[in-house]
C-alpha positions as CSV (number, residue, x, y, z in Angstrom):
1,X,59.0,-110.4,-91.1
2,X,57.6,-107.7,-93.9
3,X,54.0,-109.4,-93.5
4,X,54.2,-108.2,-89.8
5,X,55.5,-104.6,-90.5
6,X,52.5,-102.2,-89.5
7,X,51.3,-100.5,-92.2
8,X,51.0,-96.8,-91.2
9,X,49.4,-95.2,-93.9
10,X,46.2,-94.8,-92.3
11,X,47.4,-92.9,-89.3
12,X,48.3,-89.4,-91.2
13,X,44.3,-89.2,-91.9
14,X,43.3,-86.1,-93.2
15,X,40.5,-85.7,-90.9
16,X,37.7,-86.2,-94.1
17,X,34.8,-88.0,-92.6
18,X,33.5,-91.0,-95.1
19,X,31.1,-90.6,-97.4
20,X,28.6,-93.0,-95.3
21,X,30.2,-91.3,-92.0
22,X,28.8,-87.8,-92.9
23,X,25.5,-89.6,-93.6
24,X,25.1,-90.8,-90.5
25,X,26.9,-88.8,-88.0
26,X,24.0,-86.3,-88.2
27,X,21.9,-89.0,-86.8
28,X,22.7,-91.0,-84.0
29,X,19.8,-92.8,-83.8
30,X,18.9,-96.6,-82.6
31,X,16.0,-97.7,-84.5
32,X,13.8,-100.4,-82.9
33,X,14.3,-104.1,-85.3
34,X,11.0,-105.4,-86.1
35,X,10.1,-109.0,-85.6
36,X,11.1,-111.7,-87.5
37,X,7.7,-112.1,-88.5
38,X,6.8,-108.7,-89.7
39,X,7.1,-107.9,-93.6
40,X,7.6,-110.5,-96.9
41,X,11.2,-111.1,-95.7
42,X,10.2,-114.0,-97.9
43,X,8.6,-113.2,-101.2
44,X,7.1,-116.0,-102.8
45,X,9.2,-116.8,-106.1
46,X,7.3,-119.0,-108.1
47,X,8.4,-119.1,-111.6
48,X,11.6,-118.4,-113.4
49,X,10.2,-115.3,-114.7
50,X,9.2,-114.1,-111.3
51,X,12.6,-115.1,-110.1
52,X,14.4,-112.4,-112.8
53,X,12.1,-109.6,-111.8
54,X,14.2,-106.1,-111.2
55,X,13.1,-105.1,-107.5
56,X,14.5,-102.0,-105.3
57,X,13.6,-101.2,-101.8
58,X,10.5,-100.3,-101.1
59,X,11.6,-97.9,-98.3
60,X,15.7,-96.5,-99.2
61,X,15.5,-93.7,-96.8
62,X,15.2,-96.4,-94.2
63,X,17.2,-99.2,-95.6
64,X,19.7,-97.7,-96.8
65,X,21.1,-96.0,-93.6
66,X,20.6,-99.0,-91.4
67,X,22.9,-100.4,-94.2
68,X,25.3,-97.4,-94.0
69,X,25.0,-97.8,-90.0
70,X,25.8,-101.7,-90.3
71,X,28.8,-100.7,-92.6
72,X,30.4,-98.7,-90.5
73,X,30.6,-100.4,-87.5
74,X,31.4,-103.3,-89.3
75,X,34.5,-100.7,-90.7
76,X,35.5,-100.5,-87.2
77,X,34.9,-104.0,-86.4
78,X,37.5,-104.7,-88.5
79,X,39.9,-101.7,-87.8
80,X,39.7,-102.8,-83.9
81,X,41.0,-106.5,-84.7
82,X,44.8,-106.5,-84.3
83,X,46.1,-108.9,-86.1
84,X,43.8,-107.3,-89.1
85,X,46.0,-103.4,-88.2
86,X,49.7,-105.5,-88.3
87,X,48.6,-106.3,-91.7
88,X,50.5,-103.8,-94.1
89,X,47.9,-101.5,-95.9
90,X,47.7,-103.4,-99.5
91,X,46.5,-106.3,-97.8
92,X,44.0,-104.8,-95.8
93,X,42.5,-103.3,-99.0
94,X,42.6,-106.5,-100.9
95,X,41.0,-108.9,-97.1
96,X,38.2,-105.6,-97.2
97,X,37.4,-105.0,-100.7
98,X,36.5,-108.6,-101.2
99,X,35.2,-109.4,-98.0
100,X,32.7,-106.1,-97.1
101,X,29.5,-107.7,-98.7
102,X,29.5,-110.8,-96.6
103,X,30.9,-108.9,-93.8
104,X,28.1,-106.6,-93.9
105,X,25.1,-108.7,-94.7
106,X,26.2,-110.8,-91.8
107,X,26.1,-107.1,-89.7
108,X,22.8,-106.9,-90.7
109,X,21.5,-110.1,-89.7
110,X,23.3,-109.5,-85.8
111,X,21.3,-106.3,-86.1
112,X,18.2,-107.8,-87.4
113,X,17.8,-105.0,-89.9
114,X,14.4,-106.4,-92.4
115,X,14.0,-104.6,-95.3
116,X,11.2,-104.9,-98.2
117,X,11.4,-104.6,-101.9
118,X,9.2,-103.9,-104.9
119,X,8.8,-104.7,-108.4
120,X,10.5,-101.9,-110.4
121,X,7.5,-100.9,-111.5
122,X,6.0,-100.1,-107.9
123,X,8.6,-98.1,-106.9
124,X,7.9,-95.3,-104.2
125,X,8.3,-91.9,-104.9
126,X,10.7,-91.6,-101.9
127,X,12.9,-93.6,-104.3
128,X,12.4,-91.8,-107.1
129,X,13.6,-88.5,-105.5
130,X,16.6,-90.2,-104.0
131,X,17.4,-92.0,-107.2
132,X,16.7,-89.2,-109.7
133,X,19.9,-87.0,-109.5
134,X,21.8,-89.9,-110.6
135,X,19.6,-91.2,-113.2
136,X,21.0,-89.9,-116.4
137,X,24.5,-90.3,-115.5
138,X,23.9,-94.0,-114.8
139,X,21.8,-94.6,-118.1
140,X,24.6,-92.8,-120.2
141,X,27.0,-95.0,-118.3
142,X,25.4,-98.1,-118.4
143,X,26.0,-98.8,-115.0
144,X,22.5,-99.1,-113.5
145,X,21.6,-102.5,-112.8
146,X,19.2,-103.1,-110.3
147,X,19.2,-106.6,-108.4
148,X,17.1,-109.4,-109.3
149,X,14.2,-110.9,-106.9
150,X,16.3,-114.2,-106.5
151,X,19.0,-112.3,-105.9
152,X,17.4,-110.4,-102.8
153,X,16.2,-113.8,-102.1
154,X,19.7,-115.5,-101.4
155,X,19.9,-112.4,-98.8
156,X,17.1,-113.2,-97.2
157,X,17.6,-116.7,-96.7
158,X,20.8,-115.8,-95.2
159,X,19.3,-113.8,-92.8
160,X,16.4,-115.9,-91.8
161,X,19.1,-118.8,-91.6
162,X,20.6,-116.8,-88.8
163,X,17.8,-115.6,-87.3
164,X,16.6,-119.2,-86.8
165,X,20.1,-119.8,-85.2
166,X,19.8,-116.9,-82.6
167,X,23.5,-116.4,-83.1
168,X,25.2,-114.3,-80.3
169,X,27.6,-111.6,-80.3
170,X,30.6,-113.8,-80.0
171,X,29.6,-116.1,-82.6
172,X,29.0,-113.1,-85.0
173,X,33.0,-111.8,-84.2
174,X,34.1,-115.5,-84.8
175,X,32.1,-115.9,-88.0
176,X,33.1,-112.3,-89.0
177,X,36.9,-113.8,-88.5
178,X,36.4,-116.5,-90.9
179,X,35.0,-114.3,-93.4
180,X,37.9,-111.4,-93.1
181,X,40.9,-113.7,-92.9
182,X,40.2,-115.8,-96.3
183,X,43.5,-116.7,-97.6
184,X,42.2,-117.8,-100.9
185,X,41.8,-114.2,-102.5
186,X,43.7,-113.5,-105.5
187,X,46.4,-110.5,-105.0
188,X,47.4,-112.0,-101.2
189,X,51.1,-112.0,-100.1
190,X,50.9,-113.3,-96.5
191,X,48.6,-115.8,-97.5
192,X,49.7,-118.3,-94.7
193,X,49.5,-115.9,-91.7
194,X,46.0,-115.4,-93.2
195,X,45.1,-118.7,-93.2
196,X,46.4,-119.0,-89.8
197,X,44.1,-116.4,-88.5
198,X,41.2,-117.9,-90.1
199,X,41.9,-121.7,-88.8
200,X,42.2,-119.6,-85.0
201,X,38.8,-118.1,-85.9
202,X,37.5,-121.5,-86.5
203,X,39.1,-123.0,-83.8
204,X,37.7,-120.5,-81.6
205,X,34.2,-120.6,-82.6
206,X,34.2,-124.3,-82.2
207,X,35.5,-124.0,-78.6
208,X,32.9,-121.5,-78.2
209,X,30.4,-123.5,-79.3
210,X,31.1,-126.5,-77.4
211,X,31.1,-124.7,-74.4
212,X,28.1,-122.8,-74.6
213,X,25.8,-125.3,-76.6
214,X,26.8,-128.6,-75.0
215,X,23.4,-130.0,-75.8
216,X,23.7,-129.3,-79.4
217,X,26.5,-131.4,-81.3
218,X,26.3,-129.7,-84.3
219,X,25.8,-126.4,-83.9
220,X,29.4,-125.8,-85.5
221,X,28.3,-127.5,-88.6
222,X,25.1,-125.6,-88.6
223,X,26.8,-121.9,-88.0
224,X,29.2,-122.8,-91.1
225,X,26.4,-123.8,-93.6
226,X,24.9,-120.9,-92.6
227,X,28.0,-119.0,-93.6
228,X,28.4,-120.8,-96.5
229,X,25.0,-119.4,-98.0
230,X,27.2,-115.9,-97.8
231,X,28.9,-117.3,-101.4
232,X,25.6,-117.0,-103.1
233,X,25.5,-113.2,-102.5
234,X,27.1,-111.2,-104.9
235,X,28.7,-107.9,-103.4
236,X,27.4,-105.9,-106.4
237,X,23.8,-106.9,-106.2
238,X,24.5,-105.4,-101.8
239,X,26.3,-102.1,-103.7
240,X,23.1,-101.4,-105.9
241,X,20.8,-102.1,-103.6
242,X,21.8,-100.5,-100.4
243,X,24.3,-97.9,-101.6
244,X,23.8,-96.6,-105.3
245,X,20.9,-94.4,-104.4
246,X,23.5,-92.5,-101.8
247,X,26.6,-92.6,-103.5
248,X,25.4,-92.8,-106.9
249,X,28.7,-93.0,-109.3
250,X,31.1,-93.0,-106.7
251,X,33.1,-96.5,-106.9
252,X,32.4,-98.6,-103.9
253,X,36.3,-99.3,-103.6
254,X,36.9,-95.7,-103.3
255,X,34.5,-95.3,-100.5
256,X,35.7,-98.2,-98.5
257,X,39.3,-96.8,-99.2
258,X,38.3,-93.7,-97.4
259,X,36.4,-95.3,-94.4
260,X,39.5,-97.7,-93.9
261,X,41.5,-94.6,-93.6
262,X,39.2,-92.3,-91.8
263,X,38.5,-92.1,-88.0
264,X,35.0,-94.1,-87.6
């Protein structure tokens, strides 16, 4: 069955580190999470105006590699899943290129990473500096856009819906399944070996669940509306705000070409 042939392209690797990878490899560091209840993970919002105010992190040396940390192991995450490597390698660019936002913002939740963000206006000079050597070739480009308050919102209330949950490690993988294996993506080919994977995902998860949280009924549902907040969060507002001021102009597609293809 061609859907079933193992792509191999990957495998002659030139031995180029990613972009994120040479980041971080200089750094193996594990950085303590705060609490749940340190820092405005939940800024109040209360007008429309407030709501379309242009914020960026307040600390981006910080944020942005325990982004790039959660990125690639969530990269290898979903290198190590084999029914993701039988996949030939179109389709693994169109399941990751679509699916890395959630995928990651749901990393960072089972990592507890908190971040804080300013009003455009405050922003640190930290930012500044790391922002400044791209600066005119975004303006010229028009490609700066910096992420709305409700926007950083609808990833905070992800997160704190998870938090609440104290999800564990397997229900992250399962959830993390569901997410990957969405058959409904444009550009698909084995679209119902896909959806296959993603009703074993489910089916697993709820298993799991039953199991494990006897005493609460609907804990399934509760995982799965938490997941479906993960539709409100738009992967460029995740590219702008954790990656732009590393990668500056470099296409996000490019990037996770390479880490799909490097050794992470």
């Amino acid at each position: 069955m061609a859907c079933m042939d193992r792509c191999r392209c990957c495998t002659d690797s030139q031995g180029q580190s990613s972009i994120l990878y040479n980041i971080l490899k200089s750094e193996d560091r594990q950085q303590p999470a705060p609490q749940p209840g340190q820092g405005p993970y939940a800024p109040a919002l209360g007008c429309s105006c407030g709501k379309q105010r242009r914020v960026a992190l307040k600390h981006p040396q910080v944020a942005c590699k325990a982004a790039s940390a959660v990125l690639v192991k969530t990269l290898r995450f979903v290198k190590n899943v084999p029914c993701f490597q039988e996949l030939p390698l179109d389709e693994q660019l169109v399941l990751v290129r679509s699916c890395w936002a959630p995928l990651l913002v749901l990393g960072l939740a089972q990592d507890r990473v908190h971040f804080e963000t300013v009003e455009t206006t405050e922003l640190s000079m930290l930012h500044t500096i790391l922002t400044n050597k791209h600066c005119d070739e975004e303006q010229s480009s028009g490609t700066a856009k910096l992420p709305s308050a409700a926007e950083i919102q609808n990833i905070k209330v992800f997160l704190a819906k998870c938090w609440s949950l104290d999800i564990s490690t397997k229900e992250y993988a399962y959830l993390k399944g569901t997410v990957l294996f969405n058959p409904e993506l444009p550009g698909l080919h084995c679209v119902q070996y896909i959806q296959g994977l993603q009703q074993e995902a489910q089916q697993a998860l709820n298993e799991h669940v039953r199991l494990i949280h006897k005493e609460d009924q609907h804990r399934f549902a509760k995982l799965n509306v938490a997941l479906s907040i993960l539709g409100s969060i738009n992967a460029s507002v995740i590219a702008e705000l954790f990656f732009r001021p590393i990668i500056g102009t470099v296409n996000m597609d490019d990037m996770l070409l390479e880490m799909l293809c490097a050794k992470l």
